[in-house]
N, C-alpha and C positions, 0 to 999 in steps of 0.2 A: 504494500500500500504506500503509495506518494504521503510525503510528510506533511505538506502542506494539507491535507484532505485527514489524515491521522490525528493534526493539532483541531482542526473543525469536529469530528468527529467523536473526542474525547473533552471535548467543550475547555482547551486547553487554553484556546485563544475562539474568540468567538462566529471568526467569518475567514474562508477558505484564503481570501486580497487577504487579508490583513496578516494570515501565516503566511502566505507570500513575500509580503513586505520586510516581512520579521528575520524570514531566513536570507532573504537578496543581502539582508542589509550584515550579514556574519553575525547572527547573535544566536545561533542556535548550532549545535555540534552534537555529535551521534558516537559514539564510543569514541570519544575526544575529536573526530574528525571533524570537521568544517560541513555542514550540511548546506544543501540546495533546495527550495521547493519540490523539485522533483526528485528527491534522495527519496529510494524505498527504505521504508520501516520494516524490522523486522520482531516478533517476539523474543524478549532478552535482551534489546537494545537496551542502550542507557544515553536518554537524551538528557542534554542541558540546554536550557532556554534563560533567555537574559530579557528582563520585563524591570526596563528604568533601573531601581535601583533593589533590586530583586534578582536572584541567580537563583532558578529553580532543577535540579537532578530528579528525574524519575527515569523506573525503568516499567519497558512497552512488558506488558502482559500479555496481552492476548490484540487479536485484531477483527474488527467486526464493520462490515459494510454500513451499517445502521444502527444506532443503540437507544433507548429512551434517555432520554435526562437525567433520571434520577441513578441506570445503571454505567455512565459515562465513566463514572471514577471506577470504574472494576476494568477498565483497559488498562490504564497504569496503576503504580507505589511511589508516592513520594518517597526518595531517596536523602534528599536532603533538601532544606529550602535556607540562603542564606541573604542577609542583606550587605548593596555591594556601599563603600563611604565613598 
C-alpha cells in the first residue's frame, strides 16, 4: 500500500494532499529511510513522521483497504511520540 493513502487511511494525517505534502516535503522516513508518497508500506515497518514540533514513531501493523474510525488505531503502535525544541 502507497504511504501516502496508509497515513489517510489510518487517520494519521487526515487527507491523502496533505500526506503528500508531508512526505515531498522529507518529514517522514520508513525504517530510517527517507520516504516518498509513493513508498509502499509494508506490515513491520516502523514509520516516523514529523508534525511541527512533534516527532511521532509507530510501527505498521496490519494493512487494510478501508477501516471504520473508530478501528483506524489497530493498523499501527505508537512507538514513541517525542517533542522536537
Amino acid at each position: 500500500m502507497r504511504l501516502d493513502k496508509f497515513l489517510k487511511v489510518s487517520r494519521l494525517i487526515k487527507r491523502r494532499t496533505l500526506a503528500k505534502e508531508v512526505a515531498d516535503q522529507g518529514r517522514i522516513t520508513i525504517n530510517g529511510n527517507q520516504a516518498k508518497a509513493s513508498t509502499n508500506v509494508s506490515a513491520g515497518d516502523e514509520l516516523t513522521i514529523q508534525f511541527g514540533q512533534k516527532k511521532l514513531t509507530i510501527s505498521v501493523e496490519t494493512l487494510k483497504e478501508v477501516v471504520k474510525k473508530e478501528e483506524a488505531t489497530s493498523l499501527y503502535t505508537i512507538v514513541k511520540e517525542e517533542h522536537i525544541q
